[in-house]
C-alpha positions as protocol buffer text, in pm:
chain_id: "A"
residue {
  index: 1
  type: UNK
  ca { x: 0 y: 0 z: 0 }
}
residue {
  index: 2
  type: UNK
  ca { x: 129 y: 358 z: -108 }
}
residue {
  index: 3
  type: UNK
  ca { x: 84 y: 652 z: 110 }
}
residue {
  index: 4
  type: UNK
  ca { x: 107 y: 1032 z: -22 }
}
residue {
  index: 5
  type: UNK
  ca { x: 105 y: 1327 z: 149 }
}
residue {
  index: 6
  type: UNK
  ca { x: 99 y: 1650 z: -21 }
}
residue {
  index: 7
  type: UNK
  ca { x: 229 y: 1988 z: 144 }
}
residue {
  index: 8
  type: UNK
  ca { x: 527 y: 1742 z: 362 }
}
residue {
  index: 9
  type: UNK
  ca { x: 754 y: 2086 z: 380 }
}
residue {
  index: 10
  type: UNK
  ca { x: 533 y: 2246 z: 591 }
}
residue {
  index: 11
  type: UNK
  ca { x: 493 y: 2272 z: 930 }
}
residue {
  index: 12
  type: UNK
  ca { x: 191 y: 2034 z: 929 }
}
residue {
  index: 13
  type: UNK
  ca { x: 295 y: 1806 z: 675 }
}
residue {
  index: 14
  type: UNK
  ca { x: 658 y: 1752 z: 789 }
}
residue {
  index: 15
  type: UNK
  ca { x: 540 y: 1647 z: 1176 }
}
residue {
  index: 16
  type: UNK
  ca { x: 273 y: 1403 z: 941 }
}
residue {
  index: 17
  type: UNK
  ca { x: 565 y: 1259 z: 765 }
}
residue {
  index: 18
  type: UNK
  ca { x: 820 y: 1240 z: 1096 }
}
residue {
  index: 19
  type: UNK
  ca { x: 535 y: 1059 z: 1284 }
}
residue {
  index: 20
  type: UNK
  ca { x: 440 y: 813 z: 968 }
}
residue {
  index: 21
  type: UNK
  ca { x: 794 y: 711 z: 930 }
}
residue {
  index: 22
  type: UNK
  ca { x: 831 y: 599 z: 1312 }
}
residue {
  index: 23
  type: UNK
  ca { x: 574 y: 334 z: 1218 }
}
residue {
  index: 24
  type: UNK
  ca { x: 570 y: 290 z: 830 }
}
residue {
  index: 25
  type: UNK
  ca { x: 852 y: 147 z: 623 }
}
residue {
  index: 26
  type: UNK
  ca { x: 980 y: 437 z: 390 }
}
residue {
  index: 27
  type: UNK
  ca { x: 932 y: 271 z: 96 }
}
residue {
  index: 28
  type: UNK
  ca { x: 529 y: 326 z: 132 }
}
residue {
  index: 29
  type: UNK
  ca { x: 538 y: 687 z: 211 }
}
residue {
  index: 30
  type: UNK
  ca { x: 557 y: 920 z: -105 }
}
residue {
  index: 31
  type: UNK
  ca { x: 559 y: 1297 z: -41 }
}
residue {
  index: 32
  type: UNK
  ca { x: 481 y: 1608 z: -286 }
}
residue {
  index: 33
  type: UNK
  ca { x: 618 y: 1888 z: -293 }
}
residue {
  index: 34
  type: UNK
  ca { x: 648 y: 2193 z: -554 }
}
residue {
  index: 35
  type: UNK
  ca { x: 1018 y: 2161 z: -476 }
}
residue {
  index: 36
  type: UNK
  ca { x: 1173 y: 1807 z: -462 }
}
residue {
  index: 37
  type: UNK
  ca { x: 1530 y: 1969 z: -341 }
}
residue {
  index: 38
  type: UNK
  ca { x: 1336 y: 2099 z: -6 }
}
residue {
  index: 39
  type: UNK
  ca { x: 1281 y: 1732 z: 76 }
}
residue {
  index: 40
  type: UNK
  ca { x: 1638 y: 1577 z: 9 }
}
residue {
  index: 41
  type: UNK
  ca { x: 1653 y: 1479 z: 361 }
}
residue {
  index: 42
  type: UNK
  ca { x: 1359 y: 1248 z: 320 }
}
residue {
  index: 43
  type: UNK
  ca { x: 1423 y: 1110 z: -9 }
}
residue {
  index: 44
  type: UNK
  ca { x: 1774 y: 1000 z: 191 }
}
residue {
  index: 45
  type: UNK
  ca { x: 1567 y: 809 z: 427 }
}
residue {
  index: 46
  type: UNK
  ca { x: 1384 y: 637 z: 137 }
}
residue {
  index: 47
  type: UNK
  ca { x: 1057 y: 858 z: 92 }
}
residue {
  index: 48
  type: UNK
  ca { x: 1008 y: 832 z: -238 }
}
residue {
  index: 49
  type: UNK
  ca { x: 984 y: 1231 z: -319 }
}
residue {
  index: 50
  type: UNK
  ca { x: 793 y: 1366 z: -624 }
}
residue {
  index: 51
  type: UNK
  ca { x: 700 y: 1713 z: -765 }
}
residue {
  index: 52
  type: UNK
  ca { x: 334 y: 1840 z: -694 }
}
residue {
  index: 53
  type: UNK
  ca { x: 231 y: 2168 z: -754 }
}
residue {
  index: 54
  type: UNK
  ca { x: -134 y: 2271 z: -753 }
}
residue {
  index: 55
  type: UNK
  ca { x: -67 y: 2563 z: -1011 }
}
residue {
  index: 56
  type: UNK
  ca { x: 11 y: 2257 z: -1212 }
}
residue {
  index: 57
  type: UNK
  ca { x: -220 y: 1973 z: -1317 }
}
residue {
  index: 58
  type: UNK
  ca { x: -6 y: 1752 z: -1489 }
}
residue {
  index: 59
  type: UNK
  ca { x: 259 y: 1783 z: -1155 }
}
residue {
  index: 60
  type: UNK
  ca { x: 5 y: 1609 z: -984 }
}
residue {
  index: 61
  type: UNK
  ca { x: -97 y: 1350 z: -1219 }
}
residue {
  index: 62
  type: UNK
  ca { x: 240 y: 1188 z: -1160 }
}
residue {
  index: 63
  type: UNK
  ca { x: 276 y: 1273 z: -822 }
}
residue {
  index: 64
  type: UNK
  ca { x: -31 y: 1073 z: -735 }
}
residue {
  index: 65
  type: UNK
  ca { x: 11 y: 751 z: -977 }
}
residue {
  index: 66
  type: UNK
  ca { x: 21 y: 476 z: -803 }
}
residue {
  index: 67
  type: UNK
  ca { x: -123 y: 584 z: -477 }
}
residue {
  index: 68
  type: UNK
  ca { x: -342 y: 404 z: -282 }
}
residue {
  index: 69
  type: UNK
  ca { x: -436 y: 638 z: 35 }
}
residue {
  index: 70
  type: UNK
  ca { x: -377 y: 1027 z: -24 }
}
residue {
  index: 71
  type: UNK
  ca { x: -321 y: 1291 z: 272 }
}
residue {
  index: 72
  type: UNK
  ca { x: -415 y: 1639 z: 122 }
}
residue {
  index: 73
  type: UNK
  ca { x: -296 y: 1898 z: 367 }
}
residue {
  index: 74
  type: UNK
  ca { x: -464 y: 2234 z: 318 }
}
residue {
  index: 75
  type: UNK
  ca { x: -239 y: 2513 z: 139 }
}
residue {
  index: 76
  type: UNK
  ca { x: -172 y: 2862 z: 218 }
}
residue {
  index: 77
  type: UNK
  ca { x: -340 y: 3173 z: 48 }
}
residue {
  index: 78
  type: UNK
  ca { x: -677 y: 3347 z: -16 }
}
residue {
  index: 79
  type: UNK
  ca { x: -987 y: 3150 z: 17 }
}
residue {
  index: 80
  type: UNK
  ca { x: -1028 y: 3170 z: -381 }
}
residue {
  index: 81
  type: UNK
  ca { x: -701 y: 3040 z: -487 }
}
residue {
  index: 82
  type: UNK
  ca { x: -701 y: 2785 z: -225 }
}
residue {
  index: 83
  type: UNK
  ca { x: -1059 y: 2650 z: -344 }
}
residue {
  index: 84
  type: UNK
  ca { x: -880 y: 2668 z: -667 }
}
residue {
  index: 85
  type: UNK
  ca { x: -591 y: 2443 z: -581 }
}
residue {
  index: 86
  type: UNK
  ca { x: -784 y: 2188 z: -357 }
}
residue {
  index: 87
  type: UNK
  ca { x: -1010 y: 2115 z: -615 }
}
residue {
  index: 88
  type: UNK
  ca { x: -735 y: 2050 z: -844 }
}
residue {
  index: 89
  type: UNK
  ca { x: -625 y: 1817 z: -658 }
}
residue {
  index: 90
  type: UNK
  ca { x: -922 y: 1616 z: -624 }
}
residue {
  index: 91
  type: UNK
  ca { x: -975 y: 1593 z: -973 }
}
residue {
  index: 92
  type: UNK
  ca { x: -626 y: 1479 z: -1024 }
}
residue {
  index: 93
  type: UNK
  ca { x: -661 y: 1218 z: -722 }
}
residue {
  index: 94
  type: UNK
  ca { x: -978 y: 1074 z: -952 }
}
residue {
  index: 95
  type: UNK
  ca { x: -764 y: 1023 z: -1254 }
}
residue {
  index: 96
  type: UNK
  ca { x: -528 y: 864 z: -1086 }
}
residue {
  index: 97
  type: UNK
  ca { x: -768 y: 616 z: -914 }
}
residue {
  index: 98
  type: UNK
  ca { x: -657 y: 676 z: -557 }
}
residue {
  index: 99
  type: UNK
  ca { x: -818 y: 473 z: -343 }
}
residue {
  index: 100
  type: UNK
  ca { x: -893 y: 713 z: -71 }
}
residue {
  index: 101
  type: UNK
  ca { x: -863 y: 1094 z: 50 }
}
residue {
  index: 102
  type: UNK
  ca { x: -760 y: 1224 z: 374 }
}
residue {
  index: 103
  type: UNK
  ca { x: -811 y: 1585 z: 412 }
}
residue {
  index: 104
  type: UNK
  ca { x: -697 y: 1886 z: 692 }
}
residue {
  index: 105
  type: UNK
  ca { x: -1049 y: 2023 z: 750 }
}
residue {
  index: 106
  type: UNK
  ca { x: -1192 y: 2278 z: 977 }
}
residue {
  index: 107
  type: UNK
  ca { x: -1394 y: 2191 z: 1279 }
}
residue {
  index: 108
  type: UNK
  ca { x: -1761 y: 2215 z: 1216 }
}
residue {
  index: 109
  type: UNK
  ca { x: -1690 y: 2295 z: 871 }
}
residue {
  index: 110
  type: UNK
  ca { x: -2046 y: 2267 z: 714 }
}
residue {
  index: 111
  type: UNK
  ca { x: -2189 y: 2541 z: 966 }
}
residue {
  index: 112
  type: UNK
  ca { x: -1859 y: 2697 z: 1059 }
}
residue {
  index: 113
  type: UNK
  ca { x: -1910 y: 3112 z: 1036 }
}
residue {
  index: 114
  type: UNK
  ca { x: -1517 y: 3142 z: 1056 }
}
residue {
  index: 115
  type: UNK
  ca { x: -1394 y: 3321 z: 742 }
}
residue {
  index: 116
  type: UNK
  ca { x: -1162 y: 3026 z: 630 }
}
residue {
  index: 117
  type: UNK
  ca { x: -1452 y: 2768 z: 652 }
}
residue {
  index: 118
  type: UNK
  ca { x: -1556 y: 2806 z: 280 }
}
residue {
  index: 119
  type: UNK
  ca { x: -1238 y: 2706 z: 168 }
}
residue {
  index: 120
  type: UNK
  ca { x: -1302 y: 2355 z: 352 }
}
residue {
  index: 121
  type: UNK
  ca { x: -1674 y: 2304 z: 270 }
}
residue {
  index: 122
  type: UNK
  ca { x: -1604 y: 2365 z: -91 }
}
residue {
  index: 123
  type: UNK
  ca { x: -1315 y: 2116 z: -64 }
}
residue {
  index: 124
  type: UNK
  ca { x: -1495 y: 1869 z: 108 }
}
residue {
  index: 125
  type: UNK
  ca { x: -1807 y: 1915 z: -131 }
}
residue {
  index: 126
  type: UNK
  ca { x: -1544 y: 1845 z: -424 }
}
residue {
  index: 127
  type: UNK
  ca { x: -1440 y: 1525 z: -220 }
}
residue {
  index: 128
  type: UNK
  ca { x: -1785 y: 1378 z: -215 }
}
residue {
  index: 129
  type: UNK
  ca { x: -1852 y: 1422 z: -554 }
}
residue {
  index: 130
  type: UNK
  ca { x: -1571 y: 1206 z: -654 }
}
residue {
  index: 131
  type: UNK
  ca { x: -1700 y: 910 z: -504 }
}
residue {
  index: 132
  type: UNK
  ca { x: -1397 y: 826 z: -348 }
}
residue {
  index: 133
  type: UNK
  ca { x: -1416 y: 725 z: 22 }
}
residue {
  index: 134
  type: UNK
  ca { x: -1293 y: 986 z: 237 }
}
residue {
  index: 135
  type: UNK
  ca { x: -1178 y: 1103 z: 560 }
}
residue {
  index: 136
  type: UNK
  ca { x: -1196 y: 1456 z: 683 }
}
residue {
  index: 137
  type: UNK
  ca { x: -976 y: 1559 z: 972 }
}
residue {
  index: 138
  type: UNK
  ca { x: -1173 y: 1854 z: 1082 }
}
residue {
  index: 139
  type: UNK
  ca { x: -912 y: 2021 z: 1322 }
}
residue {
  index: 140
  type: UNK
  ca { x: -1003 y: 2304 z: 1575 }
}
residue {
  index: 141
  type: UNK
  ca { x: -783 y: 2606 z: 1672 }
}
residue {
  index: 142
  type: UNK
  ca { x: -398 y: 2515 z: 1657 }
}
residue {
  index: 143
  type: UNK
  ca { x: -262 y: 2604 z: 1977 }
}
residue {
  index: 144
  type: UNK
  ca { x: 68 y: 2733 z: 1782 }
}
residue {
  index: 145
  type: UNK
  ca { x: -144 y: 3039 z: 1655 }
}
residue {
  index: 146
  type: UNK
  ca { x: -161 y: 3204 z: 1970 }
}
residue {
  index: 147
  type: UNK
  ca { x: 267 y: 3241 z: 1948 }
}
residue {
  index: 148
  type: UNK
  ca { x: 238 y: 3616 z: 1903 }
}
residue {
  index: 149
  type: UNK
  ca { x: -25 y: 3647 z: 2142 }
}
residue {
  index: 150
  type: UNK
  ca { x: 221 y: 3457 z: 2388 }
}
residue {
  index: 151
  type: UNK
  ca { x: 480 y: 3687 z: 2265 }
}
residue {
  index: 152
  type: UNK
  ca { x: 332 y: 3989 z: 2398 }
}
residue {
  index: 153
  type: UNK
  ca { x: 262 y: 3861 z: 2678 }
}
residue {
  index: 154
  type: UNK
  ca { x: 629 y: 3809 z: 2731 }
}
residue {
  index: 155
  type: UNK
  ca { x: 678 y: 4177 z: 2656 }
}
residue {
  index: 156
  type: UNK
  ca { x: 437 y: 4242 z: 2947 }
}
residue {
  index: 157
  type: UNK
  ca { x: 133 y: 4307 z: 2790 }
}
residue {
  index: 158
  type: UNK
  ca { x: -179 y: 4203 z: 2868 }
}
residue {
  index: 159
  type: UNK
  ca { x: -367 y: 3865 z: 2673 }
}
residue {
  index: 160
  type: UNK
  ca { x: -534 y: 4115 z: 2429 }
}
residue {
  index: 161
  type: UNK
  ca { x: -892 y: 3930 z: 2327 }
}
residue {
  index: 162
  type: UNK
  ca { x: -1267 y: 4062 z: 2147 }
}
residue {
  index: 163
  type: UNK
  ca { x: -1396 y: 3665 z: 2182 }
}
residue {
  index: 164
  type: UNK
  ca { x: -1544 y: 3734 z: 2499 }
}
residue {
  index: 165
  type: UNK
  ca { x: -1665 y: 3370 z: 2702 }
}
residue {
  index: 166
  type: UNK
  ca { x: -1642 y: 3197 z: 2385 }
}
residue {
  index: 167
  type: UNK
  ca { x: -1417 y: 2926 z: 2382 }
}
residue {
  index: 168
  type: UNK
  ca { x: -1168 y: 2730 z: 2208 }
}
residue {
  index: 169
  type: UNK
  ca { x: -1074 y: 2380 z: 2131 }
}
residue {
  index: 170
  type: UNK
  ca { x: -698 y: 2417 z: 2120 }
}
residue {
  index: 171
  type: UNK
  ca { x: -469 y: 2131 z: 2029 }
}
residue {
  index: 172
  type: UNK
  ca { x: -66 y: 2120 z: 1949 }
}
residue {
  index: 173
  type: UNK
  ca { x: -11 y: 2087 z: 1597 }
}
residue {
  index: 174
  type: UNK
  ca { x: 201 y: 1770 z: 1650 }
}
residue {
  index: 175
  type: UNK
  ca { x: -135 y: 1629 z: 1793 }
}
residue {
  index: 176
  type: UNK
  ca { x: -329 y: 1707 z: 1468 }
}
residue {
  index: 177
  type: UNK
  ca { x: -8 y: 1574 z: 1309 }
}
residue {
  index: 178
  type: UNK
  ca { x: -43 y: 1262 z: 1495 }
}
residue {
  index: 179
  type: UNK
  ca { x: -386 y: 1207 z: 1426 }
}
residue {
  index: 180
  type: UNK
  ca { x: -367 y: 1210 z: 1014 }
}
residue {
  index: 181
  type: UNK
  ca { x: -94 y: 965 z: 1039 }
}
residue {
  index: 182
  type: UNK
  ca { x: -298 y: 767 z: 1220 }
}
residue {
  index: 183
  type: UNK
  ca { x: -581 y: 791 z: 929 }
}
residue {
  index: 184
  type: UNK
  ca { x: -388 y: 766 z: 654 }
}
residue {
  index: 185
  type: UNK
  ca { x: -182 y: 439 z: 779 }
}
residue {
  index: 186
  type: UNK
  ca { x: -456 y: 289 z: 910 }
}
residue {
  index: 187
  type: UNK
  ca { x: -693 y: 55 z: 675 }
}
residue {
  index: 188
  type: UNK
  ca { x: -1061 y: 189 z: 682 }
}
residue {
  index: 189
  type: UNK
  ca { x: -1208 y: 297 z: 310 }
}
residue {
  index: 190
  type: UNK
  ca { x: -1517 y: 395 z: 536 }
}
residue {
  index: 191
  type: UNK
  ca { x: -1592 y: 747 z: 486 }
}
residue {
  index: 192
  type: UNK
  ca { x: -1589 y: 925 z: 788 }
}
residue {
  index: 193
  type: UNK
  ca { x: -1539 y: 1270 z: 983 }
}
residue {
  index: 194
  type: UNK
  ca { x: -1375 y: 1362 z: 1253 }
}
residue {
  index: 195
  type: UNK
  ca { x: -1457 y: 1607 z: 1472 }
}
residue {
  index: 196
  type: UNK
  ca { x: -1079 y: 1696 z: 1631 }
}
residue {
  index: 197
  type: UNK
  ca { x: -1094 y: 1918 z: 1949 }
}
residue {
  index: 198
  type: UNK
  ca { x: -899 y: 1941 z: 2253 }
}
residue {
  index: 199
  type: UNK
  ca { x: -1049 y: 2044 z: 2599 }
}
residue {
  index: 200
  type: UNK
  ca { x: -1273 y: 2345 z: 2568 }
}
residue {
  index: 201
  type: UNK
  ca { x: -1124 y: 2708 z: 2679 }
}
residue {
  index: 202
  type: UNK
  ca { x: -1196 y: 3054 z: 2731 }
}
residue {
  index: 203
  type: UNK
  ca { x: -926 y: 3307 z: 2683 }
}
residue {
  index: 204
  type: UNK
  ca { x: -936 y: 3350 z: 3039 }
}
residue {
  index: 205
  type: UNK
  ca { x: -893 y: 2980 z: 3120 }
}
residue {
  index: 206
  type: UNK
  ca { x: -618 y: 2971 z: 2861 }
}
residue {
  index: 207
  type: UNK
  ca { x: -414 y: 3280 z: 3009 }
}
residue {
  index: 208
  type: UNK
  ca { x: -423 y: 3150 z: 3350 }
}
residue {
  index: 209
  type: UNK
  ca { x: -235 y: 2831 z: 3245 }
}
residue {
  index: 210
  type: UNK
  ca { x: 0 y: 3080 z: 3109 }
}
residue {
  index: 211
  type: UNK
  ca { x: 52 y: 3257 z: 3410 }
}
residue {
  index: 212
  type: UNK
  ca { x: 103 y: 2885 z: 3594 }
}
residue {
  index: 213
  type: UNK
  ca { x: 381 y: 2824 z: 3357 }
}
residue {
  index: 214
  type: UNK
  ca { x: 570 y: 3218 z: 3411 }
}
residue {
  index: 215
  type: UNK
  ca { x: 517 y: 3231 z: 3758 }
}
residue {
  index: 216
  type: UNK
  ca { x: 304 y: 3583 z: 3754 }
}
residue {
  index: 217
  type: UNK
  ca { x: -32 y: 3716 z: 3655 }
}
residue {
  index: 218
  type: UNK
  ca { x: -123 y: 3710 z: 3278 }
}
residue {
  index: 219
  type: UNK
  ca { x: -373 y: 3951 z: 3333 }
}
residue {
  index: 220
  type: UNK
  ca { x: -654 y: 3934 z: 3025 }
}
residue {
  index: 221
  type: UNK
  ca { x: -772 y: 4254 z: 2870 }
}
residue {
  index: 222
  type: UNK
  ca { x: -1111 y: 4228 z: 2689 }
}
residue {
  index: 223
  type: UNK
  ca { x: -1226 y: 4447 z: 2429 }
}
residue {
  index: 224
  type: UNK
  ca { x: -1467 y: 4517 z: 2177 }
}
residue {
  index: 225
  type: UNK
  ca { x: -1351 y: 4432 z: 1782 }
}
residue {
  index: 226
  type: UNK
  ca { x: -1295 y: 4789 z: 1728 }
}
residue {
  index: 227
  type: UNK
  ca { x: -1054 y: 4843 z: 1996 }
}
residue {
  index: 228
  type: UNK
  ca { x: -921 y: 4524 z: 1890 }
}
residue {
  index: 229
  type: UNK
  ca { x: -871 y: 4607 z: 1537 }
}
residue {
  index: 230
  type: UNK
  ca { x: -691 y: 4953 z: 1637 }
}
residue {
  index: 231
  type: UNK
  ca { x: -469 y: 4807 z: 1891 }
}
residue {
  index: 232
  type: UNK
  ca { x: -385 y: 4549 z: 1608 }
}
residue {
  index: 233
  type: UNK
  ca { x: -344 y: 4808 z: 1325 }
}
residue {
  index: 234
  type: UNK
  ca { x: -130 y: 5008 z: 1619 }
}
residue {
  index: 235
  type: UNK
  ca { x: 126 y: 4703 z: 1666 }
}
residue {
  index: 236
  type: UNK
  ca { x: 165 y: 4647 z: 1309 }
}
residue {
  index: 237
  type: UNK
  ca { x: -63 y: 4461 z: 1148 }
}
residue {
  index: 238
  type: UNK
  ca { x: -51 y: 4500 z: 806 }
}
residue {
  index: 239
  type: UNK
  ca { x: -438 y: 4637 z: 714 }
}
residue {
  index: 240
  type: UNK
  ca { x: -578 y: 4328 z: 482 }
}
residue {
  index: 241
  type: UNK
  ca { x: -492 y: 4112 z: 786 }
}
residue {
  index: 242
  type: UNK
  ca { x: -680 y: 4293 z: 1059 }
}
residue {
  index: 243
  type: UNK
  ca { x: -985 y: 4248 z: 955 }
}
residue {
  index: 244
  type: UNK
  ca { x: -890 y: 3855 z: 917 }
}
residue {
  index: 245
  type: UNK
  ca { x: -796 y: 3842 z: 1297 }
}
residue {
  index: 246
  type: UNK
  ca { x: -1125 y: 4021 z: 1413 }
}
residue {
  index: 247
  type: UNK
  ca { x: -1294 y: 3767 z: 1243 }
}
residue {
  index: 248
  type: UNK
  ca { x: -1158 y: 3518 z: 1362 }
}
residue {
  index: 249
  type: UNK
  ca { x: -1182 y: 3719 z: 1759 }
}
residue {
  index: 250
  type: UNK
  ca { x: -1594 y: 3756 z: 1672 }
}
residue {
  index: 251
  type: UNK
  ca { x: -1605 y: 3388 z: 1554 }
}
residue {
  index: 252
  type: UNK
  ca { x: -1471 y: 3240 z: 1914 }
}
residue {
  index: 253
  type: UNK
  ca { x: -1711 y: 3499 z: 2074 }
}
residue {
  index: 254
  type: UNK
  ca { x: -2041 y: 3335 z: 1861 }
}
residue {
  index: 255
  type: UNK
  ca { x: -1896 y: 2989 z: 1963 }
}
residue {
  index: 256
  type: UNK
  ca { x: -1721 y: 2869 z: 1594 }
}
residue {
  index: 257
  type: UNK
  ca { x: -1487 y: 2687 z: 1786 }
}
residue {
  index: 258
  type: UNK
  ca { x: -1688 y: 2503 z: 2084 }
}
residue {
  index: 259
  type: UNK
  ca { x: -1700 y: 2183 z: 1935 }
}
residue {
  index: 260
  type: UNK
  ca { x: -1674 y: 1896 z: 2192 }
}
residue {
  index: 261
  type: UNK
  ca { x: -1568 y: 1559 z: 2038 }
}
residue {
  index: 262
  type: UNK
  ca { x: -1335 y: 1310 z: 2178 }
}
residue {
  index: 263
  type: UNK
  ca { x: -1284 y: 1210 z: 1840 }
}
residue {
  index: 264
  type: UNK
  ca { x: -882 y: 1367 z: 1878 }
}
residue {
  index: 265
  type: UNK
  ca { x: -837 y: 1134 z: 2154 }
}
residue {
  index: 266
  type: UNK
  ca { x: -972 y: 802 z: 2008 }
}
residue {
  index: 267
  type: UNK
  ca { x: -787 y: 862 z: 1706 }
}
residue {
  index: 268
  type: UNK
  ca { x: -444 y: 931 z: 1908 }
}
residue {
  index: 269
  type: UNK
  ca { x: -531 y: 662 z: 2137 }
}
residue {
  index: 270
  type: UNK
  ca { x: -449 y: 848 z: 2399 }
}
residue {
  index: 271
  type: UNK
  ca { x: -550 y: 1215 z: 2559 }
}
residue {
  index: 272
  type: UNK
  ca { x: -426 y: 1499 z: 2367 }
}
residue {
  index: 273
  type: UNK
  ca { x: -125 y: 1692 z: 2483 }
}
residue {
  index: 274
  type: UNK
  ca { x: -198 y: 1917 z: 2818 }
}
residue {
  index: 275
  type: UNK
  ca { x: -205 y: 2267 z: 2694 }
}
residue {
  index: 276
  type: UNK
  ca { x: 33 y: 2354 z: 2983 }
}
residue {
  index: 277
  type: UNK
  ca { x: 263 y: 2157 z: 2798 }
}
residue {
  index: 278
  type: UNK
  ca { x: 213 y: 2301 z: 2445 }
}
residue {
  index: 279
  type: UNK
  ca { x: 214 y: 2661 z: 2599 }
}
residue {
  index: 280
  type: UNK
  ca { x: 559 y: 2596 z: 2769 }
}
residue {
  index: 281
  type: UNK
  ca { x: 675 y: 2459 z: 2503 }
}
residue {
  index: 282
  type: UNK
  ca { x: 578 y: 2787 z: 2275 }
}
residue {
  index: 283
  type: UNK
  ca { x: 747 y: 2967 z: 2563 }
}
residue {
  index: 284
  type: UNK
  ca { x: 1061 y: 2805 z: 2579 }
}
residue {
  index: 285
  type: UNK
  ca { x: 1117 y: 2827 z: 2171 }
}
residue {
  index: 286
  type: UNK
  ca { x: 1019 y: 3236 z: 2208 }
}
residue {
  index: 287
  type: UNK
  ca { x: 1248 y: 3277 z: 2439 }
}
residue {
  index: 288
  type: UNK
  ca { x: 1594 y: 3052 z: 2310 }
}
């Protein structure tokens, strides 16, 4: 059986890729990548490493011959051009007769008000119109995102927030990670999916296990999205992006996010990380 996964550069893919090699033989895993020389290192090991760029149709015809169970990992960019790519990507994953799709969703995605959310219910539309069994890894928030957040806080600001009570099913990346590999290597052509959130937070709950970890008061300052978006256009942010992140702030508050499941740990088979140790662990790499 040969295993793909698409995007295994990135910070997502690359943990996918680490944790599939710990328990499948290189010689099933096939990456792609729109630049084969980035992924030396794993061809090395024995990955068999091919071009695939979404821009390019005919890339991913021959990246994907041959496949039986395909990981596509989400790519980067406006909602248009991503809708663009995924779908590309399907249709190529139907000429090549793959067997089955894995895909990085968004939690909730059918109903999710988040801006990014049409991206994945377009993709996951596409998916179910080419008939081939699928599984859809809807993840919640990555707990990485809220590095610069962190950040501040190390510069002794407050935790800056608009999303009021509304709260958050944070996970580490490398548990989302873990959790695809687990799909993809496993053996089910059921179509399924999976609903992939860690323990429920507020903002509040989330800054005090920050302050545990530094030893002081994270104190939490909440605001309404316009005093959010200045404070945000104040420290920087370039202006297309502000609106993004007040989105995203008004989302938590309407409850995008608060998706219980304990579909993260059965697929793990074991609890997710403790977000005391993901936040440390952010700490510790912002401040080597």
């Amino acid at each position: 059986m040969k295993l793909l996964v698409t995007g295994a550069t990135g910070k997502l893919g690359a943990l996918i890729v680490e944790t599939l090699l710990a328990t499948v033989p290189a010689r099933h895993l096939a990456v792609s990548v729109r630049s084969p020389e980035k992924a030396e290192s794993l061809r090395s090991r024995g990955v068999d490493v091919r071009e695939g760029d979404f821009d390019r149709p005919e890339t991913l015809d021959r990246a994907f011959e041959g496949i039986d169970r395909l990981l596509i990992v989400s790519t980067d960019g406006d909602n248009e051009t991503r809708i663009r790519q995924h779908g590309v990507a399907v249709a190529a994953a139907q000429r090549a007769n793959v067997g089955f799709i894995a895909y990085t969703s968004l939690v909730n995605a059918g109903e999710n008000p988040i801006f990014l959310a049409p991206v994945h219910r377009a993709t996951e539309e596409a998916i179910r119109r080419s008939g081939i069994p699928y599984a859809f890894l809807r993840n919640n928030w990555y707990l990485e995102n809220e590095t610069g957040t962190v950040q501040a806080v190390l510069g002794g600001a407050p935790w800056l927030t608009s999303a009021g009570a509304g709260k958050v099913g944070w996970a580490t990346r490398r548990d989302y990670a873990e959790a695809a590999a687990a799909v993809l290597a496993g053996e089910s052509r059921e179509s399924a999916a999976y609903e992939l959130s860690g323990s429920l937070l507020t903002q509040e709950e989330l800054a005090a296990k920050l302050s545990g970890i530094l030893g002081r008061e994270v104190p939490v300052q909440q605001v309404d999205d316009a005093t959010y978006a200045g404070i945000m256009s104040s420290a920087g942010v370039p202006d297309p992006v502000v609106p993004i992140l007040v989105g995203i702030q008004s989302a938590i508050r309407e409850g995008a996010l608060e998706v219980e499941s304990g579909d993260l740990e059965r697929l793990l088979g074991r609890a997710p990380t403790p977000i005391e140790e993901g936040l440390r662990q952010i700490v510790e790499e912002l401040q080597s």
